[in-house]
N, CA and C atoms as a LAMMPS dump frame, in Angstrom:
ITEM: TIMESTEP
0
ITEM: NUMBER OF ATOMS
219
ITEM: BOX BOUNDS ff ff ff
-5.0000000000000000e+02 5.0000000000000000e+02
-5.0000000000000000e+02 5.0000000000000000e+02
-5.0000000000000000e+02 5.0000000000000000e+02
ITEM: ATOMS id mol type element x y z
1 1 1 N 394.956 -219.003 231.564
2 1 2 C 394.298 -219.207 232.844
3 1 3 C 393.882 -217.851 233.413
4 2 1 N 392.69 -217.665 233.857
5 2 2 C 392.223 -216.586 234.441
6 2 3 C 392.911 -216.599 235.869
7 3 1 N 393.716 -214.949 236.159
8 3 2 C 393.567 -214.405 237.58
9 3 3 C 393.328 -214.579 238.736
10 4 1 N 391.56 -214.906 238.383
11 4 2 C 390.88 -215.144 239.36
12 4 3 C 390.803 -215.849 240.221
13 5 1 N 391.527 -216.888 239.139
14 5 2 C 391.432 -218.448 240.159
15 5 3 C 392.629 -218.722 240.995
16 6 1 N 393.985 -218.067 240.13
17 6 2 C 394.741 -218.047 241.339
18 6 3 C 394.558 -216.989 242.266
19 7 1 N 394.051 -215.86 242.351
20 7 2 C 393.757 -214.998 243.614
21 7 3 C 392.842 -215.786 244.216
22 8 1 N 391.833 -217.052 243.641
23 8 2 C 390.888 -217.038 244.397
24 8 3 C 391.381 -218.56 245.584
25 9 1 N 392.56 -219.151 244.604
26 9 2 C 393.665 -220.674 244.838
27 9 3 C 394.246 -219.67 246.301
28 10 1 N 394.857 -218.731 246.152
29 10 2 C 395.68 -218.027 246.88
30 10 3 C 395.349 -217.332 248.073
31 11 1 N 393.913 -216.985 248.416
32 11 2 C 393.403 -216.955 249.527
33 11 3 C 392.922 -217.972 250.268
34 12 1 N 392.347 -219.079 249.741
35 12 2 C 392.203 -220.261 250.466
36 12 3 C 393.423 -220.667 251.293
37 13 1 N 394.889 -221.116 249.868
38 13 2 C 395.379 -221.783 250.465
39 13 3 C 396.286 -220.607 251.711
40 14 1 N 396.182 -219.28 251.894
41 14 2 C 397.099 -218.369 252.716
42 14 3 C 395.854 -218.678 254.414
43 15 1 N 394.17 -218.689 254.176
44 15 2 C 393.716 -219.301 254.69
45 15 3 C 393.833 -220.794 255.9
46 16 1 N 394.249 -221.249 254.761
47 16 2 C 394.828 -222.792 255.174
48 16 3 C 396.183 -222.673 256.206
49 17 1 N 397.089 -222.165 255.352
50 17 2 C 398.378 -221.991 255.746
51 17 3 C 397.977 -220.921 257.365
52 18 1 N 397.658 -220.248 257.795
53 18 2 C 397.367 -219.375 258.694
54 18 3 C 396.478 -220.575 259.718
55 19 1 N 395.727 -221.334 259.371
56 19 2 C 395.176 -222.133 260.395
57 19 3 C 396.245 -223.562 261.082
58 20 1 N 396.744 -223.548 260.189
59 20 2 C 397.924 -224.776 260.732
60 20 3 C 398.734 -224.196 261.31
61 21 1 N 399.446 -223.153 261.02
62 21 2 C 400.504 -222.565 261.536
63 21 3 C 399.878 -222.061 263.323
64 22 1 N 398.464 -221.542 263.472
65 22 2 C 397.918 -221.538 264.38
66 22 3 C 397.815 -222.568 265.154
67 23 1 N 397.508 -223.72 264.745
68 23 2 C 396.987 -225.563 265.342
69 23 3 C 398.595 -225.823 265.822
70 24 1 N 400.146 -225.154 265.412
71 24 2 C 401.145 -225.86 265.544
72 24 3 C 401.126 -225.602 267.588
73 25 1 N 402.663 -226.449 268.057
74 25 2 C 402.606 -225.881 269.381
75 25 3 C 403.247 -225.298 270.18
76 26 1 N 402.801 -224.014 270.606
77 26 2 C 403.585 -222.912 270.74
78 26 3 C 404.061 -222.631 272.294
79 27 1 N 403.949 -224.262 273.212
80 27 2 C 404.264 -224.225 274.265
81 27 3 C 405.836 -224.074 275.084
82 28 1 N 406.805 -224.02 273.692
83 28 2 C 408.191 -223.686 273.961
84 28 3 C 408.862 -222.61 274.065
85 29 1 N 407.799 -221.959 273.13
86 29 2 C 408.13 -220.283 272.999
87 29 3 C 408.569 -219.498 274.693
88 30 1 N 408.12 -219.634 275.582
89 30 2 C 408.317 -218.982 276.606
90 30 3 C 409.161 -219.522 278.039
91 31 1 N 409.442 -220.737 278.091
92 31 2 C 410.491 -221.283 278.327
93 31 3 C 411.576 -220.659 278.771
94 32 1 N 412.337 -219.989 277.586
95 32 2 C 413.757 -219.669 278.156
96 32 3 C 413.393 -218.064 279.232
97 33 1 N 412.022 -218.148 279.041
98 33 2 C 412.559 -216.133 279.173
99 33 3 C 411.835 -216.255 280.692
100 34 1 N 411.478 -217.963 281.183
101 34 2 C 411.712 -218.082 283.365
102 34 3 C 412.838 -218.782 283.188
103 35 1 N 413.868 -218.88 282.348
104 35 2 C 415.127 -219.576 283.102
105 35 3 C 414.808 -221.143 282.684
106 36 1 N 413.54 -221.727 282.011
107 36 2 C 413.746 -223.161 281.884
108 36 3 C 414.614 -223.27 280.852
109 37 1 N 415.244 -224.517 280.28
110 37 2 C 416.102 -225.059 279.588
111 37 3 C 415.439 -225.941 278.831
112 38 1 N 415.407 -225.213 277.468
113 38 2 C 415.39 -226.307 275.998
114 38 3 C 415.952 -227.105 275.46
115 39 1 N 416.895 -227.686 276.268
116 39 2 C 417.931 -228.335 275.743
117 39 3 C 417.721 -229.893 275.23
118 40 1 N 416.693 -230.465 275.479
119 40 2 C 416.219 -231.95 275.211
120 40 3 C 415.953 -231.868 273.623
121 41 1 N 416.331 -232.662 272.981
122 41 2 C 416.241 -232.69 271.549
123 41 3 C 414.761 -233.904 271.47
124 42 1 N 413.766 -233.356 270.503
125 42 2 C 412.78 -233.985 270.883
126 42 3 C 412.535 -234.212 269.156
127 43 1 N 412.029 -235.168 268.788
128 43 2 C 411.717 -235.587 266.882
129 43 3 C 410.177 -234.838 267.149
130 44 1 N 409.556 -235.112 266.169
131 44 2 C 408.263 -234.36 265.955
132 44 3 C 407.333 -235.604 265.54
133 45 1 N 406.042 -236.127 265.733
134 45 2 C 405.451 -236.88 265.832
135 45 3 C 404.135 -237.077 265.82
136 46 1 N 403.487 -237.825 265.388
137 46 2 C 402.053 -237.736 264.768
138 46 3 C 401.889 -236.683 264.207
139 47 1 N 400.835 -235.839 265.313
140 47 2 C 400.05 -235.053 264.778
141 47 3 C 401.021 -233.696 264.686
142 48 1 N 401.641 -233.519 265.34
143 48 2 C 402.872 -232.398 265.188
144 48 3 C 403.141 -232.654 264.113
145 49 1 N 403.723 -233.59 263.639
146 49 2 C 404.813 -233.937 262.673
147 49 3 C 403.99 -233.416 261.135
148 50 1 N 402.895 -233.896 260.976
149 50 2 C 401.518 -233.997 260.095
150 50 3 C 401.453 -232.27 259.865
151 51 1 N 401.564 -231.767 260.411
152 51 2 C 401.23 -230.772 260.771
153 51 3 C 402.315 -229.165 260.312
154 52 1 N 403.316 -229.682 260.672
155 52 2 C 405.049 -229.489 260.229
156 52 3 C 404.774 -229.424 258.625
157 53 1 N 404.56 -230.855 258.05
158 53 2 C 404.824 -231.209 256.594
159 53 3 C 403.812 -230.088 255.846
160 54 1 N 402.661 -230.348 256.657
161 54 2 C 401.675 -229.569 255.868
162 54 3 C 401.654 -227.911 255.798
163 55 1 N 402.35 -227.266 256.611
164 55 2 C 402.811 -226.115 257.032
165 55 3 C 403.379 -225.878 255.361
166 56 1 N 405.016 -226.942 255.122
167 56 2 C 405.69 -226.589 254.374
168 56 3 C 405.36 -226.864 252.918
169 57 1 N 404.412 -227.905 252.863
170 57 2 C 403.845 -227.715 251.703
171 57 3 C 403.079 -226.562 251.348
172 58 1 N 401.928 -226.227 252.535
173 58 2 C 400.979 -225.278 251.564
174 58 3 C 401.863 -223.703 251.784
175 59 1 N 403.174 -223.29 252.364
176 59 2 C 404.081 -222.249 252.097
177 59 3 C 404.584 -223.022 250.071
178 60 1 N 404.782 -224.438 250.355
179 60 2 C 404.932 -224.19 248.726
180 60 3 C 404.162 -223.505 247.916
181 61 1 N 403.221 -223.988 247.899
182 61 2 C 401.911 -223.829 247.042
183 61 3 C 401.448 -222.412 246.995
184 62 1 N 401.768 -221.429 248.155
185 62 2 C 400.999 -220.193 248.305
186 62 3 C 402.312 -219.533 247.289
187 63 1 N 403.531 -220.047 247.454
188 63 2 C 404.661 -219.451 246.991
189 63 3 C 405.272 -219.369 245.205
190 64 1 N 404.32 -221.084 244.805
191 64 2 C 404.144 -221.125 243.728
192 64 3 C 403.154 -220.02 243.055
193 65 1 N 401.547 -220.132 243.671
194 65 2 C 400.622 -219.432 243.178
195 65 3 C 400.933 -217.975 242.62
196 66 1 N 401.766 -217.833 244.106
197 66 2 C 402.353 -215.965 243.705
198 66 3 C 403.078 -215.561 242.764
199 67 1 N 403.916 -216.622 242.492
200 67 2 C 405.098 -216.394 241.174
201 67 3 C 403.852 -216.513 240.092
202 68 1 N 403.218 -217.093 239.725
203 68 2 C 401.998 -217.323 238.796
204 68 3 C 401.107 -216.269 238.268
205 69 1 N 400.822 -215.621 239.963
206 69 2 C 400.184 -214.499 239.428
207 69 3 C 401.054 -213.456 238.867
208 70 1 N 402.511 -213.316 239.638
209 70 2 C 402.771 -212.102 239.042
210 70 3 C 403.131 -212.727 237.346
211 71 1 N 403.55 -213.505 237.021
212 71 2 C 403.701 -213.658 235.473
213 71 3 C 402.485 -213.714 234.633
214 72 1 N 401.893 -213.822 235.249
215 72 2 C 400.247 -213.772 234.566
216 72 3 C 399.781 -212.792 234.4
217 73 1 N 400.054 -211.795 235.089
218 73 2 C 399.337 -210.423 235.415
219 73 3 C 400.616 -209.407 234.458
């Protein structure tokens, strides 16, 4: 298998992975640091949830590709 295609597999999917991780929601992050409380345990759902899975898949996939290239190379 040519290189190419996984450098070329491997920018898409780091691409990909960088836009979801962006789309996730980052409205909890700042919360504790006025004193609100995170304490409600909340499941993750629809489009969150969708979103979550797909995160951890394409970290598979970018993680596979890399082991690939370096044995390839």
């Amino acid at each position: 298998m040519d290189p190419r295609i996984i450098q070329i597999g491997q920018i898409i999917v780091s691409l990909l992975l960088i836009t979801v991780i962006l789309l996730q929601n980052r409205g909890t992050g700042l919360s504790g640091i006025f004193g609100g409380s995170s304490a409600v345990f909340q499941t993750k759902r629809g489009v969150e949830k969708v979103l979550f899975t797909v995160t951890i898949v394409l970290a598979v996939i970018f993680f596979a590709l890399s082991l690939g290239r370096l044995f390839l190379e």
